[in-house]
Structure formats: structure tokens, C-alpha cells
N, C-alpha and C positions, 0 to 999 in steps of 0.2 A: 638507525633512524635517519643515517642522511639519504638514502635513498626516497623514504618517505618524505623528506624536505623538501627533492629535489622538484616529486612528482606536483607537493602542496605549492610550490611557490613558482611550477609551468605550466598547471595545469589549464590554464587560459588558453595554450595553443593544441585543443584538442578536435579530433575529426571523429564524429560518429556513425556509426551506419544506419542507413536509414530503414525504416518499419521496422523496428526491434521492439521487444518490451517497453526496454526503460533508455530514457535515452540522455538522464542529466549526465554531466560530466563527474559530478561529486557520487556518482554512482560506483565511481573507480574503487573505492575505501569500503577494506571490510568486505561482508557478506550482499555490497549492492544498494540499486535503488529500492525501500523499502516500499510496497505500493499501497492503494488504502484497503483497509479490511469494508468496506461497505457495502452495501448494493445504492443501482442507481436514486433510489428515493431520502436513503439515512444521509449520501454526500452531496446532493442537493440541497439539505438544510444544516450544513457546517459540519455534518457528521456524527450530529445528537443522534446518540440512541442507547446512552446507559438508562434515561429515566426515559423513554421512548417506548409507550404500549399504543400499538394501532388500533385506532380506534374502531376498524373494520375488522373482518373473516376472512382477510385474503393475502395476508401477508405474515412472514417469518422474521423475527430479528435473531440473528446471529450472533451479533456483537454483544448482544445481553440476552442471553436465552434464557433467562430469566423475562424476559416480558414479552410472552406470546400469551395472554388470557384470552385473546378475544380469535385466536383463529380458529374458524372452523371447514375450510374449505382446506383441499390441494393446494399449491400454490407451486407450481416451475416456472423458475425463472429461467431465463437466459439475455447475459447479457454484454455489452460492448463498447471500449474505451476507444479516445480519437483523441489523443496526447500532441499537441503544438508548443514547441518553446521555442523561443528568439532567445539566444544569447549574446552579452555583448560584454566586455572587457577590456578596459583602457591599456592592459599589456598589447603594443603594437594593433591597437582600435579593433580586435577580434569581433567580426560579427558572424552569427550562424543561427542559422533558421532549422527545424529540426522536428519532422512530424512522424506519427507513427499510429498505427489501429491493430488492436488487438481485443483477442476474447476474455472478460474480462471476471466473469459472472454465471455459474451452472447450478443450481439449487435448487431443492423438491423438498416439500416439508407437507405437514397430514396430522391431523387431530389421532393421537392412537386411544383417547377417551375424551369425556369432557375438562378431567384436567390435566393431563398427560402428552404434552405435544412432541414433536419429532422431526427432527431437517439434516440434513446432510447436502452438502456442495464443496465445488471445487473454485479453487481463486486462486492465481499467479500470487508470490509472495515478494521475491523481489525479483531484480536483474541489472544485470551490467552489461554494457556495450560501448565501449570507446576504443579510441585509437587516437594516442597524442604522440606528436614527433617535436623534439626537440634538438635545436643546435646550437652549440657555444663556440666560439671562436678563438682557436688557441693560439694564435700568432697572430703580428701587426698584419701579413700580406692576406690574411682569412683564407688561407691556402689549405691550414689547419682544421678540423671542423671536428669537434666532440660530439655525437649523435645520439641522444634518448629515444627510443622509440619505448611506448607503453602503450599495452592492448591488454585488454579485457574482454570475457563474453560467458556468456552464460546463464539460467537463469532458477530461482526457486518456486515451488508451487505448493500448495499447501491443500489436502483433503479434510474436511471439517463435518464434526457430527456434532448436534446437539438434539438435547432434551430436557424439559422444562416441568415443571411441578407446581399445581396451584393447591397452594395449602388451606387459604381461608383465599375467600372472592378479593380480600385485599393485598393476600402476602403470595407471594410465587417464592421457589425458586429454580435455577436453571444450572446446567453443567454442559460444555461445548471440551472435545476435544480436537486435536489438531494435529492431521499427521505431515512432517514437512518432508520434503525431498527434491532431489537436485542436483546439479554440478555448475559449477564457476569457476572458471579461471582468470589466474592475470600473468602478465611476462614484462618484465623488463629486458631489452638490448640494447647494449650500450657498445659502439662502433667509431671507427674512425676513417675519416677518407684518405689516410693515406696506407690502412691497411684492410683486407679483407676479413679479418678474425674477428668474431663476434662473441660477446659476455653477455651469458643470460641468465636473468635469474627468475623461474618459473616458479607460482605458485597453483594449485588446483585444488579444490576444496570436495569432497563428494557428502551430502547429507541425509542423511534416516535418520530422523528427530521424533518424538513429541512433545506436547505439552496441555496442559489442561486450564480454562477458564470457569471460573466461577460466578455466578452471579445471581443476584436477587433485585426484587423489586414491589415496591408496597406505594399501596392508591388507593387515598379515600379521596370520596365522595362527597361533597358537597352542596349545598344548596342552589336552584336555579340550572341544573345538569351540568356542572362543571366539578373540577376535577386538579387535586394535588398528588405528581409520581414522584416520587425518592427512586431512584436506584445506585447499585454499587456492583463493579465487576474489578476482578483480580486472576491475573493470568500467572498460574505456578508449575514447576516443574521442567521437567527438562529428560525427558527418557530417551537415550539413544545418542548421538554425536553425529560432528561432525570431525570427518576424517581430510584431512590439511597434509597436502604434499609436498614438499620446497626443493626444488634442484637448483642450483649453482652449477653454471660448466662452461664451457667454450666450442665454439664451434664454429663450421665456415655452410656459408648455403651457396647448394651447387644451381641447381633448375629450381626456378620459382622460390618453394620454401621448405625444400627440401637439406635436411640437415646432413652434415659431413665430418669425421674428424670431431666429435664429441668425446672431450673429455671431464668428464665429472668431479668437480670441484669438492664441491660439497652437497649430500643431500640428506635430507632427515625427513623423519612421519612423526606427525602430533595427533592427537584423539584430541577436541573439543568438548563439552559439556555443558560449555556456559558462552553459548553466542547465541542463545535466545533470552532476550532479556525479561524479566519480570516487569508485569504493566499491573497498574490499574485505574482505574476509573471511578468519581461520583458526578452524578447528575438531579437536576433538578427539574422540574416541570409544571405547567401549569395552566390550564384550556379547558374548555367546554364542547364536551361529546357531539360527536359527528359534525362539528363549528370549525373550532379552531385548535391550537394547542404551540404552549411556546417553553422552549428549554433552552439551558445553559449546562456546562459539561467541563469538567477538569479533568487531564489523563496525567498520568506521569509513567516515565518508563526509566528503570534503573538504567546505569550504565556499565557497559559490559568491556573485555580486552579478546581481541582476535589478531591471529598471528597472519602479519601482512606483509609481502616481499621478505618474507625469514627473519621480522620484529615485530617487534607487540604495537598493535593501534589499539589505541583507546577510544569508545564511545563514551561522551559525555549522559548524567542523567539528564533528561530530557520530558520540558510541560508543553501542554496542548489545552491551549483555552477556545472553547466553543462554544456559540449560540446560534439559535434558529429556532425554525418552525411551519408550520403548514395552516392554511386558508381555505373551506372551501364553503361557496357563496350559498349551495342549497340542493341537495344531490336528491332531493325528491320535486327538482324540477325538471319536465321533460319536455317544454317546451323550449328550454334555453339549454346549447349543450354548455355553454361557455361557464353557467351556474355549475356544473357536475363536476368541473376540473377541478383538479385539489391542487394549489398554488403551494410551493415551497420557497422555502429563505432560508440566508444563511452566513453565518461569517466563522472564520477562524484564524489563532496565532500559534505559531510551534516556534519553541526556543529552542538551546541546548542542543545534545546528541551531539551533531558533528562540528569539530573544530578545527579548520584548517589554515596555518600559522598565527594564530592568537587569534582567531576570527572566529565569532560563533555563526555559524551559517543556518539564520533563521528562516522561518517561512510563513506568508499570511495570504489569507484570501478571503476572497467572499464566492456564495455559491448561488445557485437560483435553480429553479425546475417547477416542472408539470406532472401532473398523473393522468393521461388523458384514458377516461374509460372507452371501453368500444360501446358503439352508436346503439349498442341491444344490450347491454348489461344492466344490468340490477343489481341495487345494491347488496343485497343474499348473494348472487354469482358474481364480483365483480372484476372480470380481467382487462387490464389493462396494460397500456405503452408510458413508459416510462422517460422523461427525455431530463439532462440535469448540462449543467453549465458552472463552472468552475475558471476562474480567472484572477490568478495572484504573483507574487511574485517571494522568491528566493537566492540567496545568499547577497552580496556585496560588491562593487566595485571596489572597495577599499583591497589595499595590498594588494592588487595585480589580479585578484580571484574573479571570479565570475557573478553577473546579475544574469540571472534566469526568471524570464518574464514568459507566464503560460498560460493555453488558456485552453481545456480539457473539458471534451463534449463527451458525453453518456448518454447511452440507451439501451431501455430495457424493457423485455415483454414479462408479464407476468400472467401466466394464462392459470388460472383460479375456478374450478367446480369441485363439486362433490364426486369424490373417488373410494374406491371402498366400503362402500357403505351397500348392507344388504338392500336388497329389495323388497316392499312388501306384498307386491305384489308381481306376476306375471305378466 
């Protein structure tokens, strides 16, 4: 554990590289920066989408495949993140600025009857990328110098299929599963200037996982075309591991970083089973068809132990309180396009999960976005561009740690016809 100490209580003086995935520093810990499961429209309004049925024919939810009633078109997405964090840390006034673009969003989904729907896409799941150096001073003349260097990289991705079942016009239900895979690593060396021999202690992780969500979702009807959704999703299982390397050894680097004189300390292999945690989610919701609609949303995610620099880190269990919604002013008007947009909102708080030296390193934000239709779409066809705005902030100054202040742009095309479907004519 005191290695883990050592990392929890420098990690303020850290370097990252830039346009990577993920680029927080608390990304160091465990299997990484974990990213959102959403597409650009669900994380533009706080990232409701257990009680979340579009009220259109041109979109998929994922997150609850359980509430696709109303698609009846294709729908491919593709889409892309634009990650900006400023950090900043009263351990010696650390500031760092730290942006990155990536793809973030690939998904195809299709009616396979009237109530049988179907989607499959791929999503980055998490990633690390840092690089912290640190030095302790071991004599009065600082002649001395105790050296940490910590580097991480690597990252996870996840292939996702769902399908969805409407049992009466009120009651669905949905089943999503999730193949993970990947590789991560991390290395401590720890060094001294008055000799050249180097201690390392390497970890690498490789992953073939799955797991399954569950989910349902029930909407009645109301008077005046408005509308009450319940939903509930629950993420179980764990098929497959993840396979966890750890060397211990020493060694000297000759050219560049190239290794010399390695001798093997210590090394072991562990099989994992349980570094995907158990989640689930209730939502609530409440709007009037093709108007408006507004939800609020609780997750919880058990907490799991993964084996880190060759000891056990523990993930805290971990809540996510969310609210939002969507606006749009009158999408059967075609003299205003500014009417046609579909306005989103959004806030949310995440507690728990990680805790680094008695700190719980929490996270909140608010969200914002557009659905801008193209200039010839109909509401029966409607494809659209996607644009969403995210700006919150995470963890603490307190205890030396880091405040990570961000503010994360999204877009995405969602190009929406009829596919499939015979011809009746020639």
C-alpha cells in the first residue's frame, strides 16, 4: 500500500500527453478514466435515459434498450468528443491545461418488426495516460535526490448489442450486451542520482470480458398528449477476465529506454472476474409528446477491488444523481428553422467510487445541446447533427490533490431513413 500512498499523495505533479483518450490524472488508479456510456443527445441533458423514450423514429437508446418503442427508421450514428481540462493544485501551485479529440460514438440500429428493435455500436470504455515525476530530497546539500517516476497508457473499448421487446404499447423490455476488451498499463521507477540502477515495478492488464444489461420500461398515457415513463436498468455478470501481469525487478537503461541487466525480483499472474462492477439504475419522467419532456435519474455502481502496482485498490460504491430534458418550440413549422430545433438541458452529481487519501473525489456538472435537423428533413425522415456542451468540475484542492475543471464538446450526425424495407413497387 505504500506505494499507492506515495502515488495518492504526488500525484499533483503530473505530465500528461496530449490527444490521448482520457487525460485526468485520477485516471492513473485501477482499470482508468471510466468514459460516459451515452450518445451526444442522452449527455447533453445530464445523461437521463433510464426513463428516456424518444419521442421520434430516429433514434436508439442504449443505455436502456428497453425504451426504443417509437423507432422506426435506421438510424447511424457517428460521433465525437473534444475533452478540455485545466488543472490546478496548491502542492507547489501546479497548473495544466490539457485537451484532447477523439472518436467517441459508432452505432446502427433498425426496426427488425413493429416491436422488436435492434442496435449494435462501439464506445471507448475507459483509458489512462499520464506521466508523474517525482523527487524527495535526501540530504541537507539536495545533492541527494529520491526519484518516482509513474507512467501509465493504455486504453479499453467496448462493442455493444442490443435488443428490445414491446410487450403491450405500455410495457417494453430490453437486453444490451457488452463485449470489453483492451490492454493498460502502469510502471513505477524509482531511481537515485547518485546511482544509475533502476527499481521497477510494472503492472499490465489485458481484457476479454463480458457482461449483460437489463432493462425495462412502462408509459402511460395521459390526458392532453402528455405522458408518465418509469424505467429501470441493471447491469450483471461478468464472463471472461481480466488477465493482470506484475513484475518487480531492476535494471539499468542503456540508449533511450532501452532496458539492461534485468533482474526479476518478483513476478506473479492473477485472472480477474470481478473488475466490472454491478450498476443499476431508476428513472423517472414526465412531458407531452412531440412538446417537451423532463426526467430525473439515480445510478448506483457497486464497488469492486483490482490489483494495482502488486496491491489491492479498492473502488468505492458509487451514486449518480441526474436531471434534464428536451424543448422543442414546433417542428411542424417550416418557416422558422429555429422552431424545428430540439433544445436540451441538464445537470448532474457523482459521489463516491474513488478515494484518494480520505478524499472522496466527486464530480458535478451541467450539460446543454441542440438537435439541429437538416434544412430538408421531415419529421417521418429526420437526420440530424447533434452538438452538446458539458462544463463541471472534479475532485479537490484539499490534501494536495487536484481540481479538475472541464469543459467537453460533442458532436454527432445521426443520419436516419428507411433501410430494409421491401419495395412495393418497381
Amino acid at each position: 500500500m505504500k506505494r499507492i500512498f506515495v502515488l495518492s499523495s504526488l500525484v499533483a505533479g503530473y505530465f500528461l500527453n496530449a490527444q490521448s483518450i482520457g487525460n485526468s490524472p485520477y485516471g492513473a488508479y485501477g482499470i482508468g478514466d471510466v468514459k460516459y456510456d451515452n450518445t451526444v443527445d442522452i449527455n447533453a441533458m445530464g445523461g437521463i435515459s433510464t426513463a428516456y423514450v424518444w419521442d421520434f423514429n430516429n433514434s436508439f437508446n442504449f443505455k436502456n434498450p428497453a425504451a426504443n418503442t417509437n423507432l422506426e427508421l435506421t438510424s447511424l450514428k457517428v460521433e465525437g468528443t473534444n475533452e478540455n481540462n485545466y488543472y490546478r493544485s496548491d502542492f507547489n501551485n501546479l497548473k495544466s491545461d490539457k485537451h484532447s479529440t477523439y472518436l467517441s460514438n459508432v452505432s446502427i440500429a433498425f426496426p427488425i418488426s413493429k416491436k422488436v428493435k435492434f442496435g449494435m455500436g462501439f464506445q471507448p470504455y475507459s483509458s489512462k495516460s499520464y506521466n508523474i515525476q517525482t523527487d524527495k530530497t535526501l540530504n541537507q546539500t539536495e545533492s541527494l535526490l529520491e526519484r518516482h517516476n509513474f507512467r501509465g497508457e493504455g486504453s479499453l473499448n467496448t462493442i455493444q448489442a442490443a435488443v428490445s421487446y414491446q410487450i403491450t404499447p405500455a410495457f417494453a423490455l430490453g437486453l444490451r450486451s457488452n463485449f470489453f476488451f483492451g490492454k493498460l498499463s502502469d510502471i513505477e521507477e524509482v531511481s537515485f542520482t547518485s546511482a544509475e540502477l533502476v527499481s521497477g515495478y510494472a503492472n499490465s492488464y489485458k481484457v476479454k470480458a463480458f457482461n449483460f444489461t437489463l432493462g425495462t420500461t412502462y408509459q402511460h398515457k395521459l390526458a392532453n398528449d402528455h405522458k408518465l415513463t418509469v424505467g429501470a436498468t441493471y447491469t450483471i455478470g461478468n464472463s471472461g477476465n481480466l488477465k493482470n501481469s506484475y513484475t518487480n525487478s531492476t535494471y539499468y537503461y542503456t540508449v533511450g529506454e532501452t532496458k539492461a541487466y534485468e533482474t526479476i525480483i518478483e513476478q506473479n499472474t492473477n485472472f480477474d472476474k470481478k473488475f466490472l462492477p454491478q450498476e443499476g439504475s431508476l428513472g423517472l419522467g414526465y412531458g407531452k409528446d412531440t412538446k417537451w419532456f423532463l426526467g430525473t435519474q439515480f445510478d448506483y455502481k457497486k464497488g469492486e477491488s483490482i490489483n494495482f502496482l502488486g496491491k489491492p485498490f479498492f473502488y468505492q460504491d458509487s451514486y449518480r444523481y441526474a436531471v434534464g430534458g428536451w424543448y422543442l418550440p414546433n417542428f411542424n413549422n417550416f418557416r422558422s428553422y429555429f422552431s424545428r430545433i430540439i433544445y436540451r438541458y441538464g445537470a448532474y452529481y457523482e459521489t463516491g467510487g474513488l478515494q484518494v487519501n480520505g478524499t472522496n473525489i466527486n464530480k458535478y456538472a451541467i450539460t446543454a445541446g441542440v438537435t439541429l435537423p437538416f434544412q430538408k428533413s421531415v419529421i417521418n425522415r429526420m437526420s440530424s447533427l447533434d452538438l452538446g456542451l458539458e462544463i463541471g468540475k472534479r475532485g479537490t484542492l484539499d490534501n494536495q490533490l487536484i481540481r479538475q475543471n472541464f469543459v467537453n464538446l460533442r458532436i454527432g450526425v445521426n443520419f436516419a431513413d428507411k433501410w430494409f424495407n421491401k419495395r412495393l413497387y418497381n
